[in-house]
C-alpha positions as YAML, in Angstrom:
chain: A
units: angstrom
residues:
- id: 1
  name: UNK
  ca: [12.26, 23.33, -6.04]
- id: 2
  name: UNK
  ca: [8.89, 22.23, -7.45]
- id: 3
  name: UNK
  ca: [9.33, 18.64, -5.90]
- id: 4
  name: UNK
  ca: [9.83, 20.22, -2.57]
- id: 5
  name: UNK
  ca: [6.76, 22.47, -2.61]
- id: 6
  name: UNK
  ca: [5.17, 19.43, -4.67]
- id: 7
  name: UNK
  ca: [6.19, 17.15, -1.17]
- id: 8
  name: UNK
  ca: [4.67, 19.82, 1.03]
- id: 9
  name: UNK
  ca: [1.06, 20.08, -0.69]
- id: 10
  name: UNK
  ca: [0.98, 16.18, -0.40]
- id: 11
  name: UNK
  ca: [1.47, 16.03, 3.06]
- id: 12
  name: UNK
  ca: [-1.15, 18.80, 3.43]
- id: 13
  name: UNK
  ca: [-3.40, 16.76, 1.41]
- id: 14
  name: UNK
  ca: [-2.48, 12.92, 3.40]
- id: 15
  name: UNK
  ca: [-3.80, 15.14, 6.67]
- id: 16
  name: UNK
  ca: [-6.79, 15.77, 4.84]
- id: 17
  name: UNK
  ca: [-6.80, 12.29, 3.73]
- id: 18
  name: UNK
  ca: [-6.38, 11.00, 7.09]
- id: 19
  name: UNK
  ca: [-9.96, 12.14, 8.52]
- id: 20
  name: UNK
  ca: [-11.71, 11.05, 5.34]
- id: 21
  name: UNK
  ca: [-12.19, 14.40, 4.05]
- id: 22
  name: UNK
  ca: [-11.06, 13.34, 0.48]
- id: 23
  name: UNK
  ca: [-12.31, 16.56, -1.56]
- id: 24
  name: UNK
  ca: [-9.73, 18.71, 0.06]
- id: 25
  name: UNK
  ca: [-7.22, 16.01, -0.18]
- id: 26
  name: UNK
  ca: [-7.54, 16.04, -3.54]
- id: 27
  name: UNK
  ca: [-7.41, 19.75, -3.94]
- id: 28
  name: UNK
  ca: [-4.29, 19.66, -2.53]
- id: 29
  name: UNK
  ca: [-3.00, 16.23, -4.40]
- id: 30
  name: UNK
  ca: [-4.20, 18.39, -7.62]
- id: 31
  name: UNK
  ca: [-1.67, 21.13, -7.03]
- id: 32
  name: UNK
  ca: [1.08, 19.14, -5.74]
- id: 33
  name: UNK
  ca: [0.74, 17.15, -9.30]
- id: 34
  name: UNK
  ca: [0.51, 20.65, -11.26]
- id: 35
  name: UNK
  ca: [3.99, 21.06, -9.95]
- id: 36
  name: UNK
  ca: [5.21, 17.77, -10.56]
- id: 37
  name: UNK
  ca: [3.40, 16.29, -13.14]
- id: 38
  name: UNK
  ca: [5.86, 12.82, -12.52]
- id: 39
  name: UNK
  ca: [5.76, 12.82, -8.56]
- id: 40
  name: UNK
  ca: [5.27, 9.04, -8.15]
- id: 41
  name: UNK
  ca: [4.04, 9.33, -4.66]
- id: 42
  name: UNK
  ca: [2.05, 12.31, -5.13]
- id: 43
  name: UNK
  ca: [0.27, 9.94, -7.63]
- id: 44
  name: UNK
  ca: [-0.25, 7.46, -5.32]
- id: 45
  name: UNK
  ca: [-1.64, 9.73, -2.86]
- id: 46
  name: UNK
  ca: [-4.35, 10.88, -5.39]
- id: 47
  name: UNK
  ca: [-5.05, 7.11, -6.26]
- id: 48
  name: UNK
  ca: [-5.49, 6.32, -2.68]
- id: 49
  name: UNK
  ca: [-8.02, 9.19, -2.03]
- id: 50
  name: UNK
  ca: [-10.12, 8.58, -5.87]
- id: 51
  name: UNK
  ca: [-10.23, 4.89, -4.70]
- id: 52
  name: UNK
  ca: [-12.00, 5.66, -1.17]
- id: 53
  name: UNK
  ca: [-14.11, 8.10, -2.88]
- id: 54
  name: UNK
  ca: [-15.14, 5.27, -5.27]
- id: 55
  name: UNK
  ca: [-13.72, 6.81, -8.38]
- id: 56
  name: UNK
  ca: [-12.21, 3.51, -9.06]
- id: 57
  name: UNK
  ca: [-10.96, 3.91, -12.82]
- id: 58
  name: UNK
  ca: [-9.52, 7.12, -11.91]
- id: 59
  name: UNK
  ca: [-7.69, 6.03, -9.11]
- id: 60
  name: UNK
  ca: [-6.65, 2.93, -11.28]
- id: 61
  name: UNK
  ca: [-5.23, 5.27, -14.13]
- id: 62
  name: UNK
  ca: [-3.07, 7.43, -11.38]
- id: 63
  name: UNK
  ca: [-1.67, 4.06, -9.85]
- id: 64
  name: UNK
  ca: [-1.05, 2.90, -13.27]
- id: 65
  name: UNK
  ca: [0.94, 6.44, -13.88]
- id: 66
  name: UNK
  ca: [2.44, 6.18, -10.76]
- id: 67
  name: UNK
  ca: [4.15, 2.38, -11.43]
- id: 68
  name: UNK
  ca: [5.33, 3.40, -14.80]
- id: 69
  name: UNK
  ca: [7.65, 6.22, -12.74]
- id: 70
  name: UNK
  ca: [8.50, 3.90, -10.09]
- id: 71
  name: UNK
  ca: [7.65, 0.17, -10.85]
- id: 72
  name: UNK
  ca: [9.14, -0.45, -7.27]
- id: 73
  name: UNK
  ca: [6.59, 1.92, -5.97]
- id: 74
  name: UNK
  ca: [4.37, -1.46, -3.72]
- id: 75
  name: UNK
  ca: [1.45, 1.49, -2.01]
- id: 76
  name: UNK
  ca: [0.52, 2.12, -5.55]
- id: 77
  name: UNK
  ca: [0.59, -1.69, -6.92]
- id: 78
  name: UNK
  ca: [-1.82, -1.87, -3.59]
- id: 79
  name: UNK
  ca: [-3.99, 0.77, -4.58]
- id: 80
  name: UNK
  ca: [-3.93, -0.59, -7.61]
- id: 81
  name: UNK
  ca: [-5.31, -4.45, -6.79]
- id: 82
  name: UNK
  ca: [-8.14, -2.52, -4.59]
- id: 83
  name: UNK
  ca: [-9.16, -0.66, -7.34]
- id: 84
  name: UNK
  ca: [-9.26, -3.47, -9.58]
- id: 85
  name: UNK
  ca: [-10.69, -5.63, -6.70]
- id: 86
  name: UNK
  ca: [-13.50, -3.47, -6.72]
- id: 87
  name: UNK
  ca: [-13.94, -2.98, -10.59]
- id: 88
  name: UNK
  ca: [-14.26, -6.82, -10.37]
- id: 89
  name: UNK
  ca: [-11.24, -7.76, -11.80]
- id: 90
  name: UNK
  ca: [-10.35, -10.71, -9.85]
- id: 91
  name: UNK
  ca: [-7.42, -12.02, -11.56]
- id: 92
  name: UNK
  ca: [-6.03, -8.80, -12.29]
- id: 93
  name: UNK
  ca: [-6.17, -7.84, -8.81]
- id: 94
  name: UNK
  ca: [-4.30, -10.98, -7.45]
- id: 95
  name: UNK
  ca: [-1.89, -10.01, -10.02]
- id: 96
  name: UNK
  ca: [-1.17, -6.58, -8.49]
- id: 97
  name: UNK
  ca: [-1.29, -7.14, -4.81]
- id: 98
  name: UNK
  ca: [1.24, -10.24, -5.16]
- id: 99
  name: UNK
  ca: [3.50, -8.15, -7.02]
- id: 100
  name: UNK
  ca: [2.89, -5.52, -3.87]
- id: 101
  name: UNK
  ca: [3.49, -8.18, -1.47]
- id: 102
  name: UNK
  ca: [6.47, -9.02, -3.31]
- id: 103
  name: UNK
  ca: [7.78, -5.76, -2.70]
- id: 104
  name: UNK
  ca: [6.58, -5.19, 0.58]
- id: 105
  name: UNK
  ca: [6.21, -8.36, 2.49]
- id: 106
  name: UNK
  ca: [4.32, -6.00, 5.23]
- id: 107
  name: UNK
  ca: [1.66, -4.65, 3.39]
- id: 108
  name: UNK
  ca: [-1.32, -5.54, 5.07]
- id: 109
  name: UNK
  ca: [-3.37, -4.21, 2.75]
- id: 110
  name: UNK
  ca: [-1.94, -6.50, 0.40]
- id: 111
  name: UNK
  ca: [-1.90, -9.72, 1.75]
- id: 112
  name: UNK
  ca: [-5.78, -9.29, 2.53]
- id: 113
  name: UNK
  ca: [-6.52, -8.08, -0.88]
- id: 114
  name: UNK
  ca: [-4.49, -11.48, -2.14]
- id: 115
  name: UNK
  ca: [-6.96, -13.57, 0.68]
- id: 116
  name: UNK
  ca: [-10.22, -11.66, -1.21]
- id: 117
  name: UNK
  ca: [-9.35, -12.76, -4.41]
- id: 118
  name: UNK
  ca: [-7.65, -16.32, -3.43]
- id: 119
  name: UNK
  ca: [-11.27, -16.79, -2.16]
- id: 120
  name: UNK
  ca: [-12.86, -15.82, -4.75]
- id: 121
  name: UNK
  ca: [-11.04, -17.74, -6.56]
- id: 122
  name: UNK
  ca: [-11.84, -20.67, -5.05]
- id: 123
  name: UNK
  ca: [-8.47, -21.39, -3.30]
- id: 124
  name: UNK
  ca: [-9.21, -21.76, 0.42]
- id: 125
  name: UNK
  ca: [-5.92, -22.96, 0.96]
- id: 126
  name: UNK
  ca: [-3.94, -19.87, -0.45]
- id: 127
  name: UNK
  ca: [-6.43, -17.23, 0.82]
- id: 128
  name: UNK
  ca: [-6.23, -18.45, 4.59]
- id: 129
  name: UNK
  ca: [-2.12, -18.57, 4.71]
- id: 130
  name: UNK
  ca: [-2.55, -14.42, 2.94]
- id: 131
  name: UNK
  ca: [-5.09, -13.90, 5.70]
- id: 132
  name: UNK
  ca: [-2.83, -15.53, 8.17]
- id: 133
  name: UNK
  ca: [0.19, -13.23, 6.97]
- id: 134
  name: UNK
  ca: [-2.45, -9.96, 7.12]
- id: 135
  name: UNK
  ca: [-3.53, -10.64, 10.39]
- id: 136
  name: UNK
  ca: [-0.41, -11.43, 12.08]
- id: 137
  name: UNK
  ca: [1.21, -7.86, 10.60]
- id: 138
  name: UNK
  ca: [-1.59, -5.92, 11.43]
- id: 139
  name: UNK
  ca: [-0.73, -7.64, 14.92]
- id: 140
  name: UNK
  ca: [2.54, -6.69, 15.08]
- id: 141
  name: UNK
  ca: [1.93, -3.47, 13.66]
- id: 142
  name: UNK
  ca: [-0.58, -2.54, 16.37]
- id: 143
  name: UNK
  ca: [2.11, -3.54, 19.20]
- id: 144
  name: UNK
  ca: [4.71, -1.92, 17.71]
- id: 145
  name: UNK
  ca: [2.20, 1.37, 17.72]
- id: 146
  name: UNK
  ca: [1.29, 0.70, 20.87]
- id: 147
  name: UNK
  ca: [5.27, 0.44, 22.31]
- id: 148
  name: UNK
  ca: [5.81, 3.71, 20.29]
- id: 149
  name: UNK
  ca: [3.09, 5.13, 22.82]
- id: 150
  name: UNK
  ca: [4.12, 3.60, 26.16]
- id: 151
  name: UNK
  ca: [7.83, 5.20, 24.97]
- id: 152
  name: UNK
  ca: [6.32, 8.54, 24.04]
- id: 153
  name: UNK
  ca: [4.41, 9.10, 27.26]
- id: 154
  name: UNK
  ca: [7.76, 8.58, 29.48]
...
């Protein structure tokens, strides 16, 4: 019963989320996890919206949490090479978003993290084929939203 109500605060909160107004997201990702201290993507979500509101080691610590309850969990070993990404851990974050892109070979948001710190790196070569792959899903991603609109408005 608590995961259920646990579910229905997170959703509340991703709509928050969704138009950038992270406080009340994380009101909402607060209760959610007072329920369910060990709901994975409830985790995640709370990362997601510390990590846009620049509260980078906090966000790093909840995707950390959230991967040791579901190691299979690729949003939050995304979340996780942003944050570390923007904490400046290259290496670390290269580390994070392959094993995201490993799970989920279309997460944009992976692949383009992997380009950032391929480049920064110094590897031209590698970061251009992960751009390459980030670009071309966000393609397809965009006309598969885009058929899912032409279908809705018959």
């Amino acid at each position: 019963m608590a995961l259920k109500e646990a579910v229905e605060l997170a959703k509340k909160g991703l709509s928050y989320a969704k138009r950038t107004k992270y406080k009340e997201a994380l009101a909402y990702y607060n209760k959610a996890l007072t329920l369910d201290p060990n709901y994975a993507e409830g985790l995640f979500l709370r990362a997601s919206a510390l990590i846009e509101s620049g509260r980078y080691m906090e966000g790093l610590a909840d995707c950390d949490k959230a991967i040791s309850i579901n190691q299979n969990l690729s949003e939050a070993w995304s979340k996780k090479a942003l944050a570390l990404f923007y904490l400046e851990r290259i290496e670390d974050a290269l580390a994070a978003s392959t094993r995201a892109s490993t799970l989920n070979a279309n997460d944009v948001t992976a692949w383009y993290i992997k380009g950032v710190c391929l480049d920064e790196m110094g590897r031209g070569d590698e970061a251009q084929e992960a751009y390459g792959k980030s670009l071309e899903l966000e393609i397809i991603l965009d006309m598969h939203a885009e058929a899912k609109k032409i279908r809705n408005q018959r």
